[in-house]
C-alpha positions in Angstrom: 27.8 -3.2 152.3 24.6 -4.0 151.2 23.5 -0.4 152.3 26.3 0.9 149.9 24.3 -1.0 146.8 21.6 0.3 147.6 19.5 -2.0 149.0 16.7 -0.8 151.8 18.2 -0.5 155.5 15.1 -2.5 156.0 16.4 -5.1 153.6 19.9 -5.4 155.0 17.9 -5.6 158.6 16.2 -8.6 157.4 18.7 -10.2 155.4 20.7 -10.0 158.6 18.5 -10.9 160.7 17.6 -13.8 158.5 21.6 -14.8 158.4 22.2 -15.2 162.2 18.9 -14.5 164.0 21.3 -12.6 166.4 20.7 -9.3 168.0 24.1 -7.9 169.9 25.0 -6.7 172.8 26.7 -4.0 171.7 27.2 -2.6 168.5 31.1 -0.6 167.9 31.5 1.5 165.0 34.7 2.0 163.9 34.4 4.7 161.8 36.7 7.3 159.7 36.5 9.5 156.4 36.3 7.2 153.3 39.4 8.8 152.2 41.3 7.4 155.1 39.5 4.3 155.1 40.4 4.0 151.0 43.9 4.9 151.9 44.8 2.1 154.2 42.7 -0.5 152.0 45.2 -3.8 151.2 43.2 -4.1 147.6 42.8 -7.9 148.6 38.9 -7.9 147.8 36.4 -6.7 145.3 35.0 -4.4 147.9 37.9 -2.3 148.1 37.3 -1.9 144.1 34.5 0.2 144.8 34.6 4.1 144.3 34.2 6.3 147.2 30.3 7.0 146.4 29.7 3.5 147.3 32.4 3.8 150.8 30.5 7.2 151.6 26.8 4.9 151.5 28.3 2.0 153.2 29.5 5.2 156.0 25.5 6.3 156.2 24.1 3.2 156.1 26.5 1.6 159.5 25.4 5.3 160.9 21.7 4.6 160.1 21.7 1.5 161.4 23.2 2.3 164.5 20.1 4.9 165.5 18.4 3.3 168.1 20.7 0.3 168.8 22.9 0.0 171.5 26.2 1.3 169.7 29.4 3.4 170.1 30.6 5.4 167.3 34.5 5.0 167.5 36.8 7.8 165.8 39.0 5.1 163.3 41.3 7.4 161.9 43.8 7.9 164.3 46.7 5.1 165.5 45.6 1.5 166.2 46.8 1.7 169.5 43.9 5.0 169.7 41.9 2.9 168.0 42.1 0.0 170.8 41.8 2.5 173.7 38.7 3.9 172.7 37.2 0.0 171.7 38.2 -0.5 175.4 37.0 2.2 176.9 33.4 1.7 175.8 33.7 -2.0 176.0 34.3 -2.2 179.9 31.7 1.0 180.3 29.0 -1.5 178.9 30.2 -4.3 181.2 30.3 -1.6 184.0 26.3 -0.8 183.6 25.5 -4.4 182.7 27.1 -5.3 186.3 25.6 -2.9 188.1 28.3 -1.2 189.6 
């Protein structure tokens, strides 16, 4: 989110970095248009208060940071049974290469 305020990808990089020192194994991107994503929002938080210009530089900045990274880009917008299969699917092909087999 700190992407969608505009902070530097750098920045966020850091900040994270900073936070947990961790690097992962594998990033998973669960990603689908802002207007889906606004549409299935619970309103619980202040994040979900934001407009869709912020949602739409939260979108490019996971995208962004995901260049270069070890990182699956997951279609969120269908069922969350979909959803699971495809999390799966790329979850046991990492653990497939990291095994060797």
């Amino acid at each position: 989110q700190g992407y969608g305020r505009k902070l530097d990808l750098w920045q966020v990089r850091k900040a994270c970095q900073f936070a947990t020192d961790l690097e992962p194994d594998l990033v998973i991107w669960l990603d689908c248009p802002v207007d889906v994503a606004m549409a299935r929002a619970k309103g619980g938080d202040r994040f979900d208060a934001e407009d869709a210009r912020f949602f739409e530089r939260v979108r490019k900045g996971y995208e962004m940071s995901l260049l270069g990274r070890r990182g699956v880009k997951v279609d969120a917008s269908g069922s969350e049974d979909d959803v699971w299969v495809q999390v799966q699917t790329a979850s046991q092909l990492v653990l497939k290469e990291r095994s060797g087999s």
